[in-house]
C-alpha positions as MATLAB code, in Angstrom:
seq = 'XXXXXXXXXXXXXXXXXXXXXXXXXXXXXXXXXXXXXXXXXXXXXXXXXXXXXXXXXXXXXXXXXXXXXXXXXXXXXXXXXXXXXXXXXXXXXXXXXXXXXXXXXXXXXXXXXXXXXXXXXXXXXXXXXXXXXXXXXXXXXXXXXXXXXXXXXXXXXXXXXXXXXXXXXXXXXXXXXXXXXXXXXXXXXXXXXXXXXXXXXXXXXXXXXXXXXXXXX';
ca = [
     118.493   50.495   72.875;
     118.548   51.440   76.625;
     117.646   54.915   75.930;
     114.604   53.715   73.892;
     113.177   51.236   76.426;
     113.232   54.161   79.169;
     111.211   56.562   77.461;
     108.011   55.440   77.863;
     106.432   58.693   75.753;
     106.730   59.975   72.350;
     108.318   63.943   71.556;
     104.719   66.571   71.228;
     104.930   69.145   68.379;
     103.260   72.095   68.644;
     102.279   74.409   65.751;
     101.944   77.846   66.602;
     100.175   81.062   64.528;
     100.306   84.426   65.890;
      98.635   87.630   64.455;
     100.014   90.929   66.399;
      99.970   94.627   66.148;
     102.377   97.612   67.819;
     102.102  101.010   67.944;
     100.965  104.236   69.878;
      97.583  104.640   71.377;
      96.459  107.785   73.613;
      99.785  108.384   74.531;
     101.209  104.629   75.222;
     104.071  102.740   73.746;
     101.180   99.165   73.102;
     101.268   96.118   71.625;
      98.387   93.202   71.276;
      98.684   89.614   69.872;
      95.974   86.902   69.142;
      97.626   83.147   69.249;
      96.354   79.090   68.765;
      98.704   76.500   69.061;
      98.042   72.981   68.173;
      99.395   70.401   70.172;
     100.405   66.812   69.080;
     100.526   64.102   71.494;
     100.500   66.710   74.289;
     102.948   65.498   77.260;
     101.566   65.276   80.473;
     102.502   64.161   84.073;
     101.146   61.314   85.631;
     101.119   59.052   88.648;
      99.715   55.300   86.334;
      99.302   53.339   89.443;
      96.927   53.694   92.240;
      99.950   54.069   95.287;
     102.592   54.963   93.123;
     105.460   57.138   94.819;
     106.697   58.330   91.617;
     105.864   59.868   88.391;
     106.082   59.671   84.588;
     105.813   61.513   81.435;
     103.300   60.202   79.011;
     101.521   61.683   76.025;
      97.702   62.280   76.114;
      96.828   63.098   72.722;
      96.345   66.215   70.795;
      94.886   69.489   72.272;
      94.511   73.074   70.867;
      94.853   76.496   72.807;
      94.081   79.940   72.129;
      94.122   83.421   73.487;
      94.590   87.453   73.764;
      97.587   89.092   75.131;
      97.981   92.890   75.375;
     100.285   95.487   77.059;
     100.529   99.090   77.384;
     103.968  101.363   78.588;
     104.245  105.065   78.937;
     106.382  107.151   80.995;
     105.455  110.595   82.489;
     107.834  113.597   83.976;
     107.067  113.513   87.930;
     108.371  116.407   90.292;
     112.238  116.043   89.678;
     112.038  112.286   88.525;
     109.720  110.319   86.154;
     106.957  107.432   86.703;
     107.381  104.443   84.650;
     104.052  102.488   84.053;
     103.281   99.066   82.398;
      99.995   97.091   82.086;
      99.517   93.472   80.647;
      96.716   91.727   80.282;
      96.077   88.184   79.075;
      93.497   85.370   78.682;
      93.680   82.239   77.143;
      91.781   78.751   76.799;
      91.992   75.271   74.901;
      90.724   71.864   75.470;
      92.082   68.391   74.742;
      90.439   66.860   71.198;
      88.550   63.758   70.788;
      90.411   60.751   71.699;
      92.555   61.949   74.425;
      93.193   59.894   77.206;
      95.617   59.693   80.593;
      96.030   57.039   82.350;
      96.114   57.603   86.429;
      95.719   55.869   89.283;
      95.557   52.980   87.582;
      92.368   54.209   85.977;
      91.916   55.780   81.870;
      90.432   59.067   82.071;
      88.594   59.990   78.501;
      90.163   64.061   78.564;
      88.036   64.540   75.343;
      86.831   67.708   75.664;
      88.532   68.553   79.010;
      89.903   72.129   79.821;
      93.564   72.305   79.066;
      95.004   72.537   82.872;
      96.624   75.572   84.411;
      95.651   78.086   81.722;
      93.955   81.346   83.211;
      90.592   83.129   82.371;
      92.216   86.100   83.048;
      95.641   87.568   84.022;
      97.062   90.935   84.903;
     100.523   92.415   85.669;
     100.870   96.389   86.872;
     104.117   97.946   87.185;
     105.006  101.644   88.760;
     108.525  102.737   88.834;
     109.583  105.997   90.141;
     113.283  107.473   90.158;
     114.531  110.845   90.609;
     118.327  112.143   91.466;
     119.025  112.554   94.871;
     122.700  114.477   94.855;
     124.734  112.457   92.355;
     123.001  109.446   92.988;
     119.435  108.409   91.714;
     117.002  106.755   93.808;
     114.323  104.575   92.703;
     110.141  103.115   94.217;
     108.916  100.067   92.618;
     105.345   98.533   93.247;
     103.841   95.858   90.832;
     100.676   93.914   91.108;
     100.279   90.164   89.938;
      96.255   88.813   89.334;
      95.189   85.857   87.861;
      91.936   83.507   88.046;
      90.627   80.905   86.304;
      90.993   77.166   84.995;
      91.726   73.901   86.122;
      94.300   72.277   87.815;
      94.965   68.926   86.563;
      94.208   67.347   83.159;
      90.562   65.594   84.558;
      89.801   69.025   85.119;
      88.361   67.997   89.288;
      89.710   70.794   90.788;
      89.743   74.225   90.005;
      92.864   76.105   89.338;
      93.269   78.650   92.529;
      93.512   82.783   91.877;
      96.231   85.028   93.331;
      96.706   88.350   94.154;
     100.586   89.210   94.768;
     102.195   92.452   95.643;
     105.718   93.162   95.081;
     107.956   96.276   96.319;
     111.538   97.659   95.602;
     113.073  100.515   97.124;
     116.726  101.555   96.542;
     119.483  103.890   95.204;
     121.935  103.933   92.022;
     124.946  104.815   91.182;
     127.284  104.874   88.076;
     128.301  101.340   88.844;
     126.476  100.015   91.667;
     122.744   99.168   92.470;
     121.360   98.474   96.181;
     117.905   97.633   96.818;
     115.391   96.253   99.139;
     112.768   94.001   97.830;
     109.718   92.755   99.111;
     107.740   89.631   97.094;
     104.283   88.476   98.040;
     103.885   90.756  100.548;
     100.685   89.672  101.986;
     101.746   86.530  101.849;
      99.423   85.022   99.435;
      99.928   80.864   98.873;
      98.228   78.864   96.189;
      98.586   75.736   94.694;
     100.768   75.414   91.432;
     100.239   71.927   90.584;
      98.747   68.618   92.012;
      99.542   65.236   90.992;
      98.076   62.118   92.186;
      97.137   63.702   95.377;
     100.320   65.701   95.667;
     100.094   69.251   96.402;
     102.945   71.783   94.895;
     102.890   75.472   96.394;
     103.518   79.096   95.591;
     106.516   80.932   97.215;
     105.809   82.412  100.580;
     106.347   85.857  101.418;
     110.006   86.618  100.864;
     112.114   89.867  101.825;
     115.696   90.636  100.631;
     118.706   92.788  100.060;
     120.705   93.206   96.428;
     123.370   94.660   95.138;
     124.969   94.641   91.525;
     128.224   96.014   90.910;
     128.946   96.442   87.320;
     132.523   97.460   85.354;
];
């Protein structure tokens, strides 16, 4: 059929096993989780001709991943209000198996080997929230953290995958059926690249500022 001619790659199945545990620990609501995935004709993004404007999907072979994930929650009485805190952490790695391949640029790359792209050595999320009332309103301080480092960028693995450190910020007020807030995201601005593919660069969000409000019934 039509349908069949244009796709030029086969569906990947992944099989996924997890192992996890949640509980209390000093204090803190946590949870941890080790993973591995298997991949089957893993699909990846590709420019196949040297010049080409556009891109295609193709499949590269089979690749396996693994990591650690872990997060921590606790909330303490502060003054009038309370301070809500949250810490993640994560790592995770992988590499495409013997007889992987990807055609670009008009040139087969052997990926055999090869660091599965865009997966991070290390990342970390930290969260502070603190509300309190203010008259028959509540108002509410937000800060969060974002770091991450680590990998590759690409399936051939030539360039390394750029770090980040972002910094978030919320400030607003509450009431019974409303929310209005002030946000701040990537505050010092921070850009990295995301992706590149066949020379083409893709980039983080700039600094952004804002206003919200939710109105619920």
């Amino acid at each position: 059929s039509q349908l069949e001619t244009a796709l030029l790659y086969d569906a990947e199945y992944g099989y996924n096993y997890e192992a996890g545990w949640k509980g209390s620990l000093f204090g803190f609501s946590a949870e941890a989780a080790v993973f591995y995935t298997w991949t089957n004709d893993v699909q990846v993004v590709s420019a196949p001709a040297a010049g080409a404007r556009g891109f295609v999907l193709t499949n590269a072979g089979d690749a396996h991943v693994y990591g650690f994930e872990a997060e921590a929650r606790r909330t303490f009485d502060l003054g009038p209000g309370r301070l809500v805190t949250r810490l993640a952490y994560s790592t995770v790695g992988g590499e495409f198996e013997e007889g992987a391949s990807l055609l670009t640029q008009g040139v087969t790359v052997d990926l055999g080997g090869n660091e599965v792209p865009r997966l991070r050595d290390y990342q970390i999320t930290a969260n502070l929230l603190y509300s309190q009332p203010i008259g028959s309103l509540r108002g509410f301080a937000g800060v969060s953290g974002q770091f991450a480092d680590g990998g590759f960028e690409t399936p051939t693995n030539t360039n390394a995958y750029e770090g980040y450190a972002l910094y978030d910020a919320r400030l607003g007020l509450e009431g019974e059926h409303w929310r209005f807030s002030l946000f701040g995201r990537n505050l010092t601005d921070e850009q990295y690249i995301l992706n590149t593919i066949s020379g083409n660069e893709f980039w983080s969000q700039p600094r952004v500022y804002g206003a919200e409000l939710t109105v619920r019934y």
